[in-house]
C-alpha positions as a printed NumPy array, in Angstrom:
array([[  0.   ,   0.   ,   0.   ],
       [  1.54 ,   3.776,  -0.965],
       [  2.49 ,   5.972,   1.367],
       [ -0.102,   8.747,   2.622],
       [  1.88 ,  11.874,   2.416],
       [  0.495,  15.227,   4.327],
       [  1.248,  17.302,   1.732],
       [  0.815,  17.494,  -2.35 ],
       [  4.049,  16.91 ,  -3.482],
       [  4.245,  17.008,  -7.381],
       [  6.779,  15.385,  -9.399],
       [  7.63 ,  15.73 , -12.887],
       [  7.803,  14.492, -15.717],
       [ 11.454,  12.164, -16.203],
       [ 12.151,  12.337, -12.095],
       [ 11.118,   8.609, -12.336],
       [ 12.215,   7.444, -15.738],
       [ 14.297,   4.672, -14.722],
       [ 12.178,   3.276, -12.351],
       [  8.756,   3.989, -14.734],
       [ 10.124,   4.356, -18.302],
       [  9.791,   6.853, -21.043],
       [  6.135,   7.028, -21.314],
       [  4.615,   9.745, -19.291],
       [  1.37 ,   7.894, -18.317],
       [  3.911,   5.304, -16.624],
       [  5.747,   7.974, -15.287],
       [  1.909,   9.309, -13.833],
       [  1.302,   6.013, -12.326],
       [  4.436,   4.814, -10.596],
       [  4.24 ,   8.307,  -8.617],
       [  0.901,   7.763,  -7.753],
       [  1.956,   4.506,  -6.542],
       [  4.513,   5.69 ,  -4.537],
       [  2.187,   7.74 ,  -2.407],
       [  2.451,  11.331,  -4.506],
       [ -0.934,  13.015,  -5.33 ],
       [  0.327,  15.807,  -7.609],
       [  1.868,  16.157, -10.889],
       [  3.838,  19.805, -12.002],
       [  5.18 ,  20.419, -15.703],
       [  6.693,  23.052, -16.363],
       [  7.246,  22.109, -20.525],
       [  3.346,  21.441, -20.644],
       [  2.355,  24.342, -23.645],
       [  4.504,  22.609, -25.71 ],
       [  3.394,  18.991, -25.785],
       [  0.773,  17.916, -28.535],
       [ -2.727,  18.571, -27.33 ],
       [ -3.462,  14.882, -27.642],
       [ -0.8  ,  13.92 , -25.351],
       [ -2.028,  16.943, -23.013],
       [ -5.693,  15.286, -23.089],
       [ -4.184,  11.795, -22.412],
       [ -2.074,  13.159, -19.491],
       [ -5.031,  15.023, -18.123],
       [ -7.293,  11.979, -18.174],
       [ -4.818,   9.605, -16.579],
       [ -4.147,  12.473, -13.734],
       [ -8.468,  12.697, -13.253],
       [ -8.748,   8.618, -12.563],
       [ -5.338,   8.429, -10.411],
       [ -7.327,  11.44 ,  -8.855],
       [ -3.751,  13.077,  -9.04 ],
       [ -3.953,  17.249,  -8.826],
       [ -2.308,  19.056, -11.983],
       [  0.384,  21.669, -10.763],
       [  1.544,  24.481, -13.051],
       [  3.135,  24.691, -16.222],
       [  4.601,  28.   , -17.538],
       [  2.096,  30.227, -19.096],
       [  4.832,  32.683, -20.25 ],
       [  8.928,  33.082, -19.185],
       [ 11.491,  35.063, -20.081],
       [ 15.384,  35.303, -18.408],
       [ 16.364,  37.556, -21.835],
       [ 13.728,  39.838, -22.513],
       [ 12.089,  43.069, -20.974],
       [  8.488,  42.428, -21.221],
       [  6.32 ,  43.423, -18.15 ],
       [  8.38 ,  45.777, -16.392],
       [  8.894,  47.871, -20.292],
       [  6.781,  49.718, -22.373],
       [  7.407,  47.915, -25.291],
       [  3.777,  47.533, -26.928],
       [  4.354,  44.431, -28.979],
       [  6.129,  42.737, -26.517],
       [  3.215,  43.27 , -24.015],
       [  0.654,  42.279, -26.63 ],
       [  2.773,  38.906, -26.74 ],
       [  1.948,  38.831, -23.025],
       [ -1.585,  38.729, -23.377],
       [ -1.892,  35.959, -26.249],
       [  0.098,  33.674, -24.312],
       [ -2.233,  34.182, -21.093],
       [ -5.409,  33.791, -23.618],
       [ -3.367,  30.792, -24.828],
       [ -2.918,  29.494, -21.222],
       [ -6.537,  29.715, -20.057],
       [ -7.311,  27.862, -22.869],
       [ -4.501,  24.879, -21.846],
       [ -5.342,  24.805, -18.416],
       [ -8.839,  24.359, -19.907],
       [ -7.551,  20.452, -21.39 ],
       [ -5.813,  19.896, -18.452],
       [ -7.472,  20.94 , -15.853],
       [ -4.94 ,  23.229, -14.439],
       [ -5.56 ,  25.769, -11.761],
       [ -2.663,  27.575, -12.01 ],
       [  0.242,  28.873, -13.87 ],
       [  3.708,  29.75 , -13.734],
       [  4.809,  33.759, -14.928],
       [  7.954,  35.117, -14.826],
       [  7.933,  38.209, -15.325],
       [ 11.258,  39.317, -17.648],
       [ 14.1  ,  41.198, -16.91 ],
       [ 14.441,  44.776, -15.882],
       [ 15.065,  47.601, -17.738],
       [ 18.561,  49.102, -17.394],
       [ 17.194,  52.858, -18.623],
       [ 13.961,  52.848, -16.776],
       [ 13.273,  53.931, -13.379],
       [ 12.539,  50.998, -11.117],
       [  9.023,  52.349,  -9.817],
       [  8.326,  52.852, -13.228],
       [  9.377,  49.4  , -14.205],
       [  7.057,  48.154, -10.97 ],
       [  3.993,  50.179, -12.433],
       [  4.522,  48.923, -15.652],
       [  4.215,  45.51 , -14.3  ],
       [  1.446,  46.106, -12.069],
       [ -0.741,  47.675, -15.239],
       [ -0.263,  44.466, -17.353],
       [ -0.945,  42.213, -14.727],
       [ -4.229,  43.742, -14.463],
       [ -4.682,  43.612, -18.228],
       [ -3.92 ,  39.688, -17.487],
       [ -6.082,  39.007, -14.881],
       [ -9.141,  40.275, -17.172],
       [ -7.942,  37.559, -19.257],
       [ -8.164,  35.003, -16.263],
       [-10.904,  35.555, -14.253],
       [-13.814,  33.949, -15.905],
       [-12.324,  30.562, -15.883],
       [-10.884,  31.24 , -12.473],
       [ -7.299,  30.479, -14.129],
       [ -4.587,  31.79 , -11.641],
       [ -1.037,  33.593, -12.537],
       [  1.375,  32.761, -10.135],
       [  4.573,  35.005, -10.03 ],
       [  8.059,  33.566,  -9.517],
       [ 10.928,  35.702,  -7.681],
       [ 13.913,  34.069,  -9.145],
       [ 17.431,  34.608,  -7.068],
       [ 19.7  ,  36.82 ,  -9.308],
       [ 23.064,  35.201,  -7.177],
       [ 23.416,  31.952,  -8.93 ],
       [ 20.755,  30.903, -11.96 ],
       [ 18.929,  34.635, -13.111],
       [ 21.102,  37.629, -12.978],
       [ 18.314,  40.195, -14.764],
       [ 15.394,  39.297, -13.482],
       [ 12.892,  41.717, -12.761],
       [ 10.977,  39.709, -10.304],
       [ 13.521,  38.037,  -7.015],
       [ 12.325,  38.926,  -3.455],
       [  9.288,  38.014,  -1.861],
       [  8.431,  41.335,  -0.071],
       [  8.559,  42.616,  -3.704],
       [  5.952,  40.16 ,  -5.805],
       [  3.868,  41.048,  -2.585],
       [  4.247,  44.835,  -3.279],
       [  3.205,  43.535,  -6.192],
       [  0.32 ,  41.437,  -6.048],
       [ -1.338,  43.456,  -3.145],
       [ -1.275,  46.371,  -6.228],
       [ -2.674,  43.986,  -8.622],
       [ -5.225,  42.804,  -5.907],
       [ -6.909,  40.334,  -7.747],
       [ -7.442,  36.751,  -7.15 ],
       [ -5.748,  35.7  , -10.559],
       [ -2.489,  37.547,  -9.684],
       [ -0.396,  35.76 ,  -6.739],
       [  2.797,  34.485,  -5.265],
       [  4.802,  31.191,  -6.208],
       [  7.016,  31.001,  -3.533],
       [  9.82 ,  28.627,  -4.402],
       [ 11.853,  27.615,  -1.273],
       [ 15.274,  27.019,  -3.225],
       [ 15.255,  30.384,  -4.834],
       [ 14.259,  32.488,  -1.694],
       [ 16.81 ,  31.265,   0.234],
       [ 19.593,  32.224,  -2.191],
       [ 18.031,  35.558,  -2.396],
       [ 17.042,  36.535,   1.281],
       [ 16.766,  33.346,   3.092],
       [ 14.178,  33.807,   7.02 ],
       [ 11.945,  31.777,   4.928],
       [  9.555,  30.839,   7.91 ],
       [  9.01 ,  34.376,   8.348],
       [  8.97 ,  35.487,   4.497],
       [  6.214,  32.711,   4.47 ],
       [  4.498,  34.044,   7.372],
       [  4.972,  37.573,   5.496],
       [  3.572,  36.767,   2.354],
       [  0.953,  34.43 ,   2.989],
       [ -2.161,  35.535,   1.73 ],
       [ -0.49 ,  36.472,  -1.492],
       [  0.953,  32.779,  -1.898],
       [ -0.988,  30.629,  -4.061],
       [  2.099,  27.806,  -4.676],
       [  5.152,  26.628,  -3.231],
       [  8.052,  24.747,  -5.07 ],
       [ 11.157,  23.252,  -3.597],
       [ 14.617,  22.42 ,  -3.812],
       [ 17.629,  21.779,  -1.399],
       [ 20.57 ,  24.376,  -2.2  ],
       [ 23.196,  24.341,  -2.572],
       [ 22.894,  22.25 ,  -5.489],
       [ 18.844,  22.318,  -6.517],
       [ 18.684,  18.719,  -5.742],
       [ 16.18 ,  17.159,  -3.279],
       [ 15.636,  17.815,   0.356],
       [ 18.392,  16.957,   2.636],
       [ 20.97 ,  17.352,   0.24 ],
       [ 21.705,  20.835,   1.249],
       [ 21.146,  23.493,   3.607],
       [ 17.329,  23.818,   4.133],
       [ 15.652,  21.913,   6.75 ],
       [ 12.173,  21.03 ,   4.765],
       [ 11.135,  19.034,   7.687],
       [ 10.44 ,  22.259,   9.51 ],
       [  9.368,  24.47 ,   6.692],
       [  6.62 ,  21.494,   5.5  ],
       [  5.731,  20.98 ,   8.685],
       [  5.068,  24.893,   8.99 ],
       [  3.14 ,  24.542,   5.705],
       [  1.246,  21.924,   6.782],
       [  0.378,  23.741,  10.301],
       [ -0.698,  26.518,   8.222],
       [ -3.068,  24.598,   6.43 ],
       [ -1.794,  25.16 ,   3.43 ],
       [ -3.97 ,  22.031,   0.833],
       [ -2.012,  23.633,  -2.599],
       [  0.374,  21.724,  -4.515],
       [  4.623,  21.995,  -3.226],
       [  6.352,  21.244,  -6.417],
       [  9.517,  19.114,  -6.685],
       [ 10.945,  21.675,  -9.082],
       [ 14.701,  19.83 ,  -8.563],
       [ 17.116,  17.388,  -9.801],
       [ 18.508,  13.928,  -8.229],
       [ 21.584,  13.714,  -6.102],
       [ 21.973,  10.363,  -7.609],
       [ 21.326,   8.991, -11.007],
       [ 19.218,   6.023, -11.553],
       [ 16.793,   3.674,  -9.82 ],
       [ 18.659,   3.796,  -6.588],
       [ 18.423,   7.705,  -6.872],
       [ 14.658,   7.991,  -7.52 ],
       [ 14.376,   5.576,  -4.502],
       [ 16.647,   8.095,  -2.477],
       [ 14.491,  11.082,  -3.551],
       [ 11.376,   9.459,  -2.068],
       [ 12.597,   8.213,   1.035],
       [ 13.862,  12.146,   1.358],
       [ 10.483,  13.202,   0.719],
       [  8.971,  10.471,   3.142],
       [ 11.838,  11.606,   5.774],
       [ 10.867,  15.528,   5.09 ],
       [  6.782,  14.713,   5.651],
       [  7.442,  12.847,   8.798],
       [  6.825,  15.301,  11.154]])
């Protein structure tokens, strides 16, 4: 019998291809076997809607909750913090794209990042900027209750540009927005690169934090491989009530069988509190 874990943890898809194979439904299953009652893909726009409609009907009778996947992303690009008026226009198809997508899969919520900043533009313009198309978004969202989530990224290690890195900032943010479609992902592995007190940036941000994700750093492999005690902060989440889906957005310490068998026991360590 699987393992009854107190929170949603979501895998993805190729964390258990050696134990589960190449085929995603396999991949679905074997998690679901192994106790995990979430699924997260990031890469999700880009798969062929059949394959979507498969992977959304498999999720449904495991009774497995869909995640995110990226709506729209870019580490390159000034897009929501500019003025540029195609590149904002580009903005807005991909979230009328997305509400469509989480449609087939049925998807709750999804992943924005919201560019990099401007290097001639004020920063509270930049923030305004952000906070008008966000609005413009969340038009877009609301009547199939679709929501963004926005990611602060650390600039230290993996996203140098980014607009969007600091909690206290997507809050700012979001409270300006202050809609239901607009709130936080908090991601445990980059908020501890970038400002770390995570119990307290939690506690902070709370009722602008839709989604978690994890990973251990240093490293961005699973918990217990680095410096963050995840027993505590899922035990936290879990005394907060918090029902929403923590995504395993991480690599393996290991390769192999023997190192998708290490990431669950980690996870299994992690929920025993």
């Amino acid at each position: 019998m699987a393992r009854s874990f107190r929170l949603k943890y979501a895998p993805h898809f190729g964390m258990f291809e050696t134990s589960a194979g190449k085929d995603p439904i396999d991949q679905l299953k074997f998690a679901a076997d192994q106790g995990f009652t979430a699924w997260e893909d990031n890469g999700m726009k880009k798969r062929e809607g059949a394959l979507q409609e498969k992977i959304a009907a498999e999720m449904a009778r495991l009774k497995m909750t869909m995640g995110v996947f990226v709506a729209t992303a870019t580490f390159q690009d000034v897009t929501f913090a500019g003025t540029d008026a195609a590149a904002r226009e580009q903005i807005l198809s991909d979230m009328r794209d997305a509400v469509e997508l989480a449609k087939r899969v049925n998807a709750k919520w999804c992943t924005v990042v919201p560019g990099v900043f401007d290097l001639k533009l004020a920063w509270d313009y930049q923030t305004a900027n952000c906070i008008e198309l966000l609005k413009r978004c969340c038009s877009i969202c609301e009547k199939s209750g679709l929501v963004m989530v926005l990611e602060p990224l650390n600039r230290l290690i993996n996203h140098p540009r980014v607009f969007l890195a600091e909690a206290p900032q997507a809050y700012l943010i979001c409270k300006a927005v202050n809609h239901p479609s607009c709130k936080i992902l908090f991601d445990v592995y980059h908020q501890q690169i970038t400002e770390g007190n995570l119990i307290p940036n939690l506690d902070a941000a709370w009722s602008e934090i839709a989604y978690i994700q994890v990973g251990d750093t240093p490293g961005r492999k699973e918990p217990t491989t680095g410096e963050i005690n995840y027993r505590n902060v899922f035990k936290h989440l879990h005394g907060k009530g918090y029902a929403g889906v923590v995504g395993m957005e991480h690599g393996l310490s290991r390769s192999g069988a023997d190192g998708e068998r290490a990431l669950i026991d980690a996870y299994a360590a992690c929920d025993d509190f």
